[in-house]
C-alpha positions in Angstrom: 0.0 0.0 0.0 1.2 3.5 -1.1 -0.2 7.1 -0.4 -0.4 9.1 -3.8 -0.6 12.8 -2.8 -2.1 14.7 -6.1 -1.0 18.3 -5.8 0.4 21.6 -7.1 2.8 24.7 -5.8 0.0 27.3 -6.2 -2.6 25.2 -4.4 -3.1 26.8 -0.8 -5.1 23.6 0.5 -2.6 21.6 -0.9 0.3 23.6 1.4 -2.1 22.9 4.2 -2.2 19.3 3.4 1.4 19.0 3.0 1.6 20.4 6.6 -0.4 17.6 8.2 1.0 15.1 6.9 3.8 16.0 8.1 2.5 16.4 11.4 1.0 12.6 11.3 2.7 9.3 11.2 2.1 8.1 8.1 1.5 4.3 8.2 2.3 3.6 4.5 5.2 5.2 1.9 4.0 8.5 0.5 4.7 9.3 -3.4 3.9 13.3 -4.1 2.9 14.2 -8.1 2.7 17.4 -8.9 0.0 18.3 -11.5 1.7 20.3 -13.3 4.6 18.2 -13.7 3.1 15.4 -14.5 -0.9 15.6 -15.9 -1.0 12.5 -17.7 -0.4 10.9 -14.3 -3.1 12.6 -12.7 -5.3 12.4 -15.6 -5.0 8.2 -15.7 -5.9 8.5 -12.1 -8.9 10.7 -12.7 -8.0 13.7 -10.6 -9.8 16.5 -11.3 -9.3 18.2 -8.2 -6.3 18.8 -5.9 -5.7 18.2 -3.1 -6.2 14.3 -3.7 -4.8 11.8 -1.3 -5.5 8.0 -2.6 -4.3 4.9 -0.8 -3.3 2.6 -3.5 -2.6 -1.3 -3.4 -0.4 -2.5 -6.5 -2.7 -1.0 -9.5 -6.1 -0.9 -6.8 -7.1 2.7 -5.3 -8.3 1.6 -2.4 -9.7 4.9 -1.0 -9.7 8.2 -2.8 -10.4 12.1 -1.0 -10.3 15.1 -2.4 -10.3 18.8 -1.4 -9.8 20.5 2.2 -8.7 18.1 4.7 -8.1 18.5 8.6 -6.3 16.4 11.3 -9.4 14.3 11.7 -10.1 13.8 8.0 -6.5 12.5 7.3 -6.6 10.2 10.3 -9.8 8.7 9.0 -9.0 8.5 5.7 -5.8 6.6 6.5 -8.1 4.0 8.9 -9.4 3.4 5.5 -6.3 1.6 4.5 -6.2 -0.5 7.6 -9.4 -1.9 7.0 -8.4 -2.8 3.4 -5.5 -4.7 4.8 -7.2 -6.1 7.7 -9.8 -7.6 4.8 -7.0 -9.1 2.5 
């Protein structure tokens, strides 16, 4: 399981989001993809908005979330990954 953060430099939620998780411990590997660097990576993955955490088992996405988050939405949205793993 990976975490695929979907952002962009001029994104303000997506600075905000890049502060929590910082501020959590992460339980899987995080991979970061900028937009802008890289849209036909975010356009196979149907993003359309940023920020967009998914949680990702080898080509599966597991759990997808996108715009604001706070503390609480990150923790929960990462119990989503336990679960998945708890079911495999």
């Amino acid at each position: 399981m990976i975490i695929v953060y979907f952002k962009a430099d001029y994104c303000g939620a997506c600075r905000t989001l890049s502060s929590l998780l910082k501020e959590v411990t992460l339980p899987y590997p995080l991979v970061e993809v900028d937009v802008e660097e890289n849209p036909t990576l975010a356009a196979k993955r149907y993003v359309t908005d940023i920020p967009t955490l998914m949680l990702i088992y080898g080509d599966t996405v597991v759990a997808k979330k996108s715009g604001l988050f706070n503390k609480d939405d990150l923790i929960s949205f990462l119990e989503e990954g336990k679960t998945f793993n708890e079911t495999c």
